[in-house]
N, C-alpha and C positions, 0 to 999 in steps of 0.2 A: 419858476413855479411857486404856487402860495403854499406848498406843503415842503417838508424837508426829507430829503430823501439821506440817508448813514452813505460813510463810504464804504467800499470795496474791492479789493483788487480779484475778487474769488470770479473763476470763467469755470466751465465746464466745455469738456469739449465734443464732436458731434455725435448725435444721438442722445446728450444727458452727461452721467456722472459715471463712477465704478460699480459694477454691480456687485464687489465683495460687501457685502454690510456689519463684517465679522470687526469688532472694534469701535464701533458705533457706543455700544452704552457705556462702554469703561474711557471713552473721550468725551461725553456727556455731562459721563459725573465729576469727571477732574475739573472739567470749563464751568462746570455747576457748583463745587466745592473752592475753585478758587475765586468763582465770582462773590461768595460767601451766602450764596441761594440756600434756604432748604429743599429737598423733594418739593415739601406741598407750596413754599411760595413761587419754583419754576412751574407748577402743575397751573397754579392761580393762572400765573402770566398768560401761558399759553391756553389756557380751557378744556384742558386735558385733566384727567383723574390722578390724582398723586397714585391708586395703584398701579395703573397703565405706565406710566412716566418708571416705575419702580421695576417693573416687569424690562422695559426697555434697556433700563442700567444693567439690568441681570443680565441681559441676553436669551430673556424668556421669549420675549413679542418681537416682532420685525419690523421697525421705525417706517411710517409712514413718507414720502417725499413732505406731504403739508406737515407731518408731526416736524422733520428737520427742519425746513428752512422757518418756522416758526422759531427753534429752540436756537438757532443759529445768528435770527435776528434780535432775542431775547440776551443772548450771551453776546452777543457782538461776534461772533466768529468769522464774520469774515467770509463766510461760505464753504468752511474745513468742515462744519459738520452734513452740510450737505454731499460733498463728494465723498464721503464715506458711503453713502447707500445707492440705491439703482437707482434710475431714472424714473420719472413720474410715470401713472399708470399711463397718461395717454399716451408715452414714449417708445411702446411697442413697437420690434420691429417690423420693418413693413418691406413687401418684395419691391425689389429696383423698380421706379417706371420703367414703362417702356421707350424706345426709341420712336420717336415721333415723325410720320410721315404726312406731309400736309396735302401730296398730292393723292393720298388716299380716296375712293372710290365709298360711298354712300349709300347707304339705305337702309327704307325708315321702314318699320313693318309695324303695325297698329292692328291689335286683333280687336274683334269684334264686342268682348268683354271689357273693356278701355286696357287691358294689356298690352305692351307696347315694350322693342327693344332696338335699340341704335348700334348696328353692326357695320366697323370699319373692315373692309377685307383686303387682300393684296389680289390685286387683277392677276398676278399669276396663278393664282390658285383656281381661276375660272378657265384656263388655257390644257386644254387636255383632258379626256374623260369625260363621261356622263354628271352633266350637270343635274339641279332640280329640276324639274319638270311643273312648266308654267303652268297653270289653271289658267290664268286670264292675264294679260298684258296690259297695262294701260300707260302712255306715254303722253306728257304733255309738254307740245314748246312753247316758252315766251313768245309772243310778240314781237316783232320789233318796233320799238316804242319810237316815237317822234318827242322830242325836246319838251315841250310842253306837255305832255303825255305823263312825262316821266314827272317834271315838275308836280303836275296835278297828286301823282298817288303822294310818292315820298312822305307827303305832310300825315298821311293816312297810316302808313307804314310806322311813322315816328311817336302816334298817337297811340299804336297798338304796342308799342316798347315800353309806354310810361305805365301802360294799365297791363302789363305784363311783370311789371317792378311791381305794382299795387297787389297784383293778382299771388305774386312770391312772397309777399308777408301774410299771406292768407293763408296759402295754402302749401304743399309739398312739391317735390319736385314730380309725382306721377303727374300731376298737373297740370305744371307750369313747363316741364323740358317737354313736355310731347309738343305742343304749337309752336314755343321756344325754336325747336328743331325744324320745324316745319317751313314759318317765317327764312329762316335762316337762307335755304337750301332755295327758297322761291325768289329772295332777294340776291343771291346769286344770280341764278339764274338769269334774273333780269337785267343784272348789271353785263352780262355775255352780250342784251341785245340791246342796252342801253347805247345811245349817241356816247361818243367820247365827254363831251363836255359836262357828260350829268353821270356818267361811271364811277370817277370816286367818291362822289354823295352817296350813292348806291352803294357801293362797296363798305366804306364808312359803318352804312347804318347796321350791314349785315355782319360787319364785325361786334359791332356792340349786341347784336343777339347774340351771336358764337358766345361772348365773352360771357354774359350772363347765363347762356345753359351749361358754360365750365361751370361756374359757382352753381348752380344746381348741382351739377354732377358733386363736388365737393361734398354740399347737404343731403345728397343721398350715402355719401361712403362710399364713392369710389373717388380717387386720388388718381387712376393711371388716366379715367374718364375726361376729370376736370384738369389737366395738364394740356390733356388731348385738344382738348375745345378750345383752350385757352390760346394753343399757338396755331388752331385753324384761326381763331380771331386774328392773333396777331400777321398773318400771311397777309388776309381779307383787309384788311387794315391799312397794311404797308401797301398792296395794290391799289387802295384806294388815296394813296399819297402822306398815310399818319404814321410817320414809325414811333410816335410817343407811347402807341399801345404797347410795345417793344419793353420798355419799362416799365408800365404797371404790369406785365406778365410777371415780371421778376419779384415786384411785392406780392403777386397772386404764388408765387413758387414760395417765397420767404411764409406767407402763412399755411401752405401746406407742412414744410419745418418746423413751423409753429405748434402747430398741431402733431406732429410727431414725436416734439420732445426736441428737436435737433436745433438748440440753442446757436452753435456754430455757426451751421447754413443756413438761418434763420437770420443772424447778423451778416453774414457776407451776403447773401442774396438781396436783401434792405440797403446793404452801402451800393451793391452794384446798380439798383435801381437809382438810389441818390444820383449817382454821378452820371448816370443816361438819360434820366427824365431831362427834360426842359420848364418845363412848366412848376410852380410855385406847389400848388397841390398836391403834384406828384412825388413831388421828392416832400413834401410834409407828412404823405402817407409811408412812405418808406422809411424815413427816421421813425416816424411813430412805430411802424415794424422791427426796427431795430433795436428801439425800445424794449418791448416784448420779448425780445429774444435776449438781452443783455439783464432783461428782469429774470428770466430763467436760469439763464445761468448763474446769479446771485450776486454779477456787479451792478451795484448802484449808483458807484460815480457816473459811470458810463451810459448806464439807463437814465439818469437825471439829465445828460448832456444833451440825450438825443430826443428825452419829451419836449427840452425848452426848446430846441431845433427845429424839431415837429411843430412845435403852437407857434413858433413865431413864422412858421412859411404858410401854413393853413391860414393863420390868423390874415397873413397878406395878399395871400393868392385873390387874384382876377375874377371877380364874378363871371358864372357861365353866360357865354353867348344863346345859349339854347342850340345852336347849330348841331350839335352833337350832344348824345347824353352823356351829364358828366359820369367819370369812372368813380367807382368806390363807393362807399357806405352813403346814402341820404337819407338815410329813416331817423338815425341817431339826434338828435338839437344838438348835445355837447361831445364831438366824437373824443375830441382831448382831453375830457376829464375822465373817460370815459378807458382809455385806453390809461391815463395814468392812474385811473384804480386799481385797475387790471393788473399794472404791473408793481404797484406795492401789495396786490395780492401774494401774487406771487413771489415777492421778495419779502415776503412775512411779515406784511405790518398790516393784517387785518383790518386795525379799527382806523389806521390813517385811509385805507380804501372806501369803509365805510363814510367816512368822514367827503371822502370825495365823491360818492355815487351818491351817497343823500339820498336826496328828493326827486331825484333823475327820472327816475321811472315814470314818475307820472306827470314828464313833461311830454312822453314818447305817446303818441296817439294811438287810441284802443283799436285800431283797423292795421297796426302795423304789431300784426301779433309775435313775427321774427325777429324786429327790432326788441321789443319789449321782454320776450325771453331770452335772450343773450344779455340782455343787460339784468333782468331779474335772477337769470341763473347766477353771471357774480355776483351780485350787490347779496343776494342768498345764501353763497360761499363764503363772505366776508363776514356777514351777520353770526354765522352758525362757527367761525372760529373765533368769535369775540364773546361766547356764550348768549349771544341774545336770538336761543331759540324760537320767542313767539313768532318774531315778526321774521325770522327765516323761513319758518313752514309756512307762513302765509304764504310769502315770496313762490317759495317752491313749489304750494300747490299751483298759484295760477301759470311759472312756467311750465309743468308736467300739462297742466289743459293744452297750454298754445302746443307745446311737442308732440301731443295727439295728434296736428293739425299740422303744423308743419313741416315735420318727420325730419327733423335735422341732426347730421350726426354728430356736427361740430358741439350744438347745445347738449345733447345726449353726453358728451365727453365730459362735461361741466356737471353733468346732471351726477353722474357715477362717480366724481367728487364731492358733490352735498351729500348723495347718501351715504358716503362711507363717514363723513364729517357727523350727522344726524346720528347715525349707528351707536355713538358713544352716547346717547342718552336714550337707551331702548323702554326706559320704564318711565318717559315723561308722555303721557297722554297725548299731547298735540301731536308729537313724534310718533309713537305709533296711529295717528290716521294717519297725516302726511307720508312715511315712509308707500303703503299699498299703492299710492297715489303716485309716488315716483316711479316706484314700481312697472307703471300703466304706462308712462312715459318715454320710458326706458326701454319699451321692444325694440327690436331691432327687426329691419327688412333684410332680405336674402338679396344681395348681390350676383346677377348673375354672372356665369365663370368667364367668360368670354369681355375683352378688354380690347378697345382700339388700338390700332397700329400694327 
């Protein structure tokens, strides 16, 4: 890699760090007085206020995760000062998935106001008692398709998957999972009456919907939804002859940890993907997961081992055949520099992230407004921990517009790091317009209670 990444032996283990934070500023100041820092030149380093920083050592204020692992890569610590505190805000914990049943039973209900909810049920539950009571019935069976028949749509089917990818950087998952789902259940279908020798094309294609309205399900905020979909994909998949999906579920589960905070299962689920994938790609996107999660936990050797791992199987992998949509991120131009900002973000080298995302942004095309605010959201977060508030808020007003638009919660999780980052300069003008404007961003939809499986 063209950047240098410190070493570290420091891990955390799953879910994050310790959540006592009692001992934090009086290890602070020792690692601060023996490195021969003052208060205001560690405040300088980090961008932090010498009183806040001072508050800290007292044990007035409650260290931040971004305040530690900044003070942690400033002092060289190794990552002792980060397991002194809780886990990062997104670390929350979260109720177990559920147990996933693929042979689950289906149905889409779409109200008449575009309201709309995908309820997985247990056919036992329909065996006994007074069911609902039908208004109206409508049934419809496939066809059985002739060979050629089938050849003819496919192409039609595979056209509406790409502008269904186009149509998910536009817009949200109220969108995009309602057709998403619809597609899915009709390409099934079809493949029931499909000729054997065009079944797993069919099957195939229906799994790469499944797989794309899990990652919906994800950017709306549900976790038990996008699990769900993910191993209807992977069933749909393997029926149609691919167990490769089989492994990318597994980096699809490593970035659900990811997002939890769960550095641990976030590494182990990335190496178990390594070692199952076949494909060049595949296992380049799961070191790069692995990455991520070994940046979380605050070792760096290990994180450095698995981004040149990452770049050099991406960089080799097989151009697509088109046969099938490729799996993973396309919107991104440089996903590995992309991912290696990402993770010196997080292992507190701010201005070396910045250093890496640069100019990035405005290689990403203004139609691909999901791509652009995931990368604006960090390249934002790195900005706004290196003091260079201007061009942060700018940053963050245009991702706050796109998350209008594309309702994601994974960017929202980014989003409630810039503002709390911004917070520390409440009397700089730009900051307070910017902050309302996160603000706007930042709602949140209601989840309904009811979860597949």
């Amino acid at each position: 890699m063209a950047h240098s990444l410190h070493r570290s032996r420091a891990t955390r283990g799953a879910g994050g760090v310790q959540s006592n934070p009692v001992g934090f500023g009086a290890e602070l100041r020792r690692r601060r007085t023996e490195a021969g820092l003052s208060l205001g030149k560690l405040a300088t380093l980090i961008c932090f206020s010498k009183g806040h920083l001072s508050k800290i050592e007292r044990g007035v204020k409650m260290p931040s995760h971004d305040l530690a692992q900044l003070c942690d890569s400033a002092l060289n610590a190794g990552g002792e000062l980060g397991r002194l505190i809780s886990a990062p805000e997104s670390g929350a914990e979260k109720a177990p998935l559920p147990e996933v049943d693929v042979g689950t039973p289906w149905t889409l209900r779409m109200q008449a106001g575009g309201e709309s909810d995908f309820v997985a049920f247990d056919p036992a539950s329909l065996k006994g008692g007074a069911g609902p009571t039908a208004i109206v019935s409508w049934s419809l069976a496939p066809p059985l398709l002739e060979s050629a028949e089938t050849n003819a749509a496919l192409p039609y089917f595979r056209q509406v998957f790409d502008e269904f990818r186009r149509l998910g950087q536009l817009f949200g998952p109220a969108v995009v999972a309602q057709p998403c789902i619809a597609v899915t259940s009709a390409l099934r279908g079809m493949a029931h009456q499909a000729r054997p020798a065009h079944r797993g094309t069919v099957l195939r294609l229906a799994s790469r919907f499944a797989e794309y309205t899990g990652w919906m399900a994800q950017e709306a905020g549900s976790d038990a939804a996008s699990l769900w979909w993910t191993e209807q994909a992977v069933q749909l998949a393997a029926d149609g002859g691919d167990d490769e999906l089989a492994a990318y579920a597994l980096v699809r589960r490593a970035e659900l940890a990811l997002y939890t905070g769960d550095s641990t299962a976030t590494v182990q689920l990335a190496r178990l993907a390594g070692q199952q994938a076949r494909s060049a790609r595949i296992r380049g996107l799961a070191a790069q997961r692995e990455a991520q999660g070994q940046a979380l936990a605050g070792d760096r050797e290990a994180c450095r081992r698995a981004l040149d791992r990452g770049a050099e199987l991406t960089s080799g992998a097989a151009a697509p055949d088109d046969t099938d949509p490729v799996l993973g991120s396309i919107h991104l131009p440089d996903l590995t520099a992309f991912v290696a900002g990402w993770c010196l973000h997080d292992l507190g080298s701010p201005a070396e992230a910045v250093t890496l995302l640069g100019d990035g942004l405005d290689a990403i095309p203004a139609e691909s407004r999901r791509a652009r605010a995931r990368y604006g959201a960090r390249l934002a977060l790195a900005l706004a921990h290196v003091g260079e508030i201007e061009q942060a808020c700018t940053i963050a007003e245009l991702v706050a517009a796109h998350v209008a638009l594309i309702d994601s919660a994974t960017i929202r999780a980014d989003l409630l790091r810039l503002t709390r980052a911004l917070n520390r300069w409440p009397k700089n003008p730009t900051v307070r317009r910017t902050l309302p404007q996160l603000a706007i961003g930042l709602r949140t939809h209601r989840i309904g209670p009811g979860t597949p499986g």
